[in-house]
N, C-alpha and C positions, 0 to 999 in steps of 0.2 A: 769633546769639542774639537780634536785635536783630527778625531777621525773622520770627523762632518765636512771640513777643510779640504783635507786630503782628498776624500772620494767627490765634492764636488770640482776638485783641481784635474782629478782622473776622468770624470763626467766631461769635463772641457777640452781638455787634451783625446778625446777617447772621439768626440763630436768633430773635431776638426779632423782627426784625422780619417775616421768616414766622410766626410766631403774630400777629403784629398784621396779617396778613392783607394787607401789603405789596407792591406789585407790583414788579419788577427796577428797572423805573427810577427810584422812590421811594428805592429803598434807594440804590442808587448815588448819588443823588442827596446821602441822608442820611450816606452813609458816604463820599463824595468820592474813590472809585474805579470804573473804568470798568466798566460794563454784564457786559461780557465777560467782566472778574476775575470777579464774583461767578457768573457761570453755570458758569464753570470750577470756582469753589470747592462748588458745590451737588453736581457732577456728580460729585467725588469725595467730596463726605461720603456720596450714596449710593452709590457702589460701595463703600466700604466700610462700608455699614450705619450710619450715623454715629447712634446712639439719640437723640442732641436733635433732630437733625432731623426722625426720626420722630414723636417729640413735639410737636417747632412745627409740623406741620404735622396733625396732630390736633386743637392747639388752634385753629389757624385755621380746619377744618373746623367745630369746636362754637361757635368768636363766627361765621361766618356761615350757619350754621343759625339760635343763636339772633335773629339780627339778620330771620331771614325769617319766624321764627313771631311777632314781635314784629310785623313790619309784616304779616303775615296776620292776626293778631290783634287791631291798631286796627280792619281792614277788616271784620272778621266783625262787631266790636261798630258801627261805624256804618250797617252797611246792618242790623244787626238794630234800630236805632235808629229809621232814617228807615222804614224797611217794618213792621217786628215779625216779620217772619222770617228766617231764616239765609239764608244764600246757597244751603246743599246744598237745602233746603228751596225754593228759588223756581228754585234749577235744575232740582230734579225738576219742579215744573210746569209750568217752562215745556218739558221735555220730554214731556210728556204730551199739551198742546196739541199740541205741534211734532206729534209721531205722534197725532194723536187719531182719525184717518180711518183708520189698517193697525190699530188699539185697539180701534175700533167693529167692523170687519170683522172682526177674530179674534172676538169675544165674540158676535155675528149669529151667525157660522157652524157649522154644524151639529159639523163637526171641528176641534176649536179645536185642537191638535196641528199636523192637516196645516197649516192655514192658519198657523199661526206659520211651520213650514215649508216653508213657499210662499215667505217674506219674502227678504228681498235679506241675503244673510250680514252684511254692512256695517248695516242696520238690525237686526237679531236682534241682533249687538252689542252696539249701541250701546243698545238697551234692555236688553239683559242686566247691562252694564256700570252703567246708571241703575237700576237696579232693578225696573224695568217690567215686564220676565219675569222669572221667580224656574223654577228648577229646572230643569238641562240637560240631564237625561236624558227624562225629562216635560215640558217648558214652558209656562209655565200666567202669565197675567196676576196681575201682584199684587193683595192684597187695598187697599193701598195707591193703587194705580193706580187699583182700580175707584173705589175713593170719591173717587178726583181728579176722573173721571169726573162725577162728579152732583153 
């Protein structure tokens, strides 16, 4: 009876601290039993689907998401601070420089199609990706880009 108690005290203590995002050794550490107990004890609450578990470990997943948009979001507000523009905003330009020479030669050239389609797969990406070309079937410099341009 005595050990029924105990392992579901360590089942609770073991639950919480997966949702507070705790690593094996923390917990062992917190719970003053060996590393091992608790890996053996995780590995059957999921074989049999154990629902708190699924649960701690859900909340663990939403406190370190919110913990990363928290710290993307100090970032985004001080470089919008010290610059006065976003990040996505000073990455587009400076990708526009970075490609400004394969930019100028698409927009010169008589076939601006072929000429995108001349480019190296890995840069057609990579500006697709940044928004530099717009339309995969057609691909055509942005209106965006051009005015980065001038």
């Amino acid at each position: 009876m005595g050990y029924k108690i105990e392992q579901e005290e360590r089942r609770e203590a073991l639950l919480e601290g997966i949702s507070q995002n705790l690593n094996f050794s923390e917990l062992s550490a917190r719970l003053g039993v060996r590393r091992g107990t608790l890996i053996r004890d995780i590995r059957v609450m999921r074989w049999s689907n154990d629902p708190g578990l699924l649960e701690a470990q859900r909340l663990a997943k939403v406190r370190v998401d919110e913990e990363k948009h928290s710290v993307s979001d100090g970032q985004e507000a001080r470089f919008l601070q010290m610059t006065g523009m976003s990040i996505g905003d000073k990455t587009f330009e400076n990708m526009v420089f970075f490609y400004r020479s394969e930019i100028l030669g698409i927009l010169n050239s008589g076939d601006r199609v072929a000429a995108i389609r001349d480019l190296p797969s890995g840069v057609r990406r990579t500006l697709m990706h940044n928004k530099i070309l717009v339309n995969r079937i057609r691909p055509e410099i942005s209106k965006r880009a051009r005015d980065a341009l001038l």
